[in-house]
Each structure stands twice: as C-alpha cells, then as structure tokens.
C-alpha positions in Angstrom: 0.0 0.0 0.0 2.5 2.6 -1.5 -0.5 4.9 -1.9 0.0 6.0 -5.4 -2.3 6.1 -8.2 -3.1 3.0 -9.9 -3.4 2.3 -13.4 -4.0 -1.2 -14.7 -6.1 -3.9 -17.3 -8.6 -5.4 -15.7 -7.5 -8.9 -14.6 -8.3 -10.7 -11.3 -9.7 -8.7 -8.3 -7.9 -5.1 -9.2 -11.2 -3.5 -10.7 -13.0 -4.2 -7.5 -10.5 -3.0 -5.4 -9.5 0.5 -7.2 -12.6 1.7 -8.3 -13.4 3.0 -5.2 -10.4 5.1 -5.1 -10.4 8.3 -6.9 -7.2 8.7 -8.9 -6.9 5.0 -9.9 -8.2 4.3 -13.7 -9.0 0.8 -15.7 -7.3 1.3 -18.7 -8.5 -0.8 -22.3 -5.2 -3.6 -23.2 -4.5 -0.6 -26.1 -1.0 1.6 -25.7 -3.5 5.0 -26.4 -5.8 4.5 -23.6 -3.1 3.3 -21.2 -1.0 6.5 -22.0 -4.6 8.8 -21.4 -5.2 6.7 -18.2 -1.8 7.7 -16.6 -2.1 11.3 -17.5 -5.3 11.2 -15.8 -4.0 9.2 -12.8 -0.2 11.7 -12.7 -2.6 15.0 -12.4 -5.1 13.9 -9.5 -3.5 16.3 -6.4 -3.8 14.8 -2.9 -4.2 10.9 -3.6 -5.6 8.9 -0.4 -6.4 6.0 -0.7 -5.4 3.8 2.8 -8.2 4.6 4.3 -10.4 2.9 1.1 -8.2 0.1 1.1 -7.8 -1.0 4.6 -9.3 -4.3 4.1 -6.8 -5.6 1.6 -3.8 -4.6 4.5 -1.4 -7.8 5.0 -2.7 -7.5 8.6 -6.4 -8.0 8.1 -5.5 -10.7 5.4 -3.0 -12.6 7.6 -5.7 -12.5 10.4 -8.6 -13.8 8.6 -6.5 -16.4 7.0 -5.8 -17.6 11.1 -10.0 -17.1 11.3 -9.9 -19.7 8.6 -7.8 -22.5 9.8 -9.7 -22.3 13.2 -12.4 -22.7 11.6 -11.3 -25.9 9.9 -9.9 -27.3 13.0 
C-alpha cells in the first residue's frame, strides 16, 4: 500500500478493489488509452487511498486467513 495512483487492465480482483479510489483508472489492453489513463492518474492532487483500502492490509489478510484455519480445526 505505497498509496500511489493505480493504473491497470482489468484482470483478477484489481477493478474491484481500485474503483473505489479516486485517482486510480482501468485502462483498455490498447497503448493510447493506457497512455490517457496515466495522465489522468499523474494530475489527480492529494491521492488517499489507505483509508479505502484498509481491508486488503497484510494485517487483516493474515488474520482472517488464522479465522480460517480455526475454523477448519
């Protein structure tokens, strides 16, 4: 969580995750979007986005993956 902009295809979980954060763009798999996408993403002023993402910390992860081998036990 360097909390930079974010500017990626849509693949796996990533479109869930930044499009709740202003500042981070789903760009089309073409070079001319991509390029548009970044500009967009390099001119947003005061990026935050921890707060937004605070679920995907390696601390929350780490303790519901213990929340799941309890559960198994």
């Amino acid at each position: 969580m360097c909390n930079l902009p974010v500017v990626s295809t849509d693949v796996g979980d990533v479109k869930e995750v930044i499009e709740v954060i202003e500042g981070c763009y789903i760009a089309e798999p073409q070079v001319d979007d991509f390029v548009n996408k970044i500009q967009l993403a390099l001119a947003v002023n005061n990026f935050e986005s921890r707060s937004k993402i605070e679920k995907y910390s390696a601390e929350n992860f780490g303790q519901r993956i213990v929340e799941i081998y309890n559960e198994i036990k």
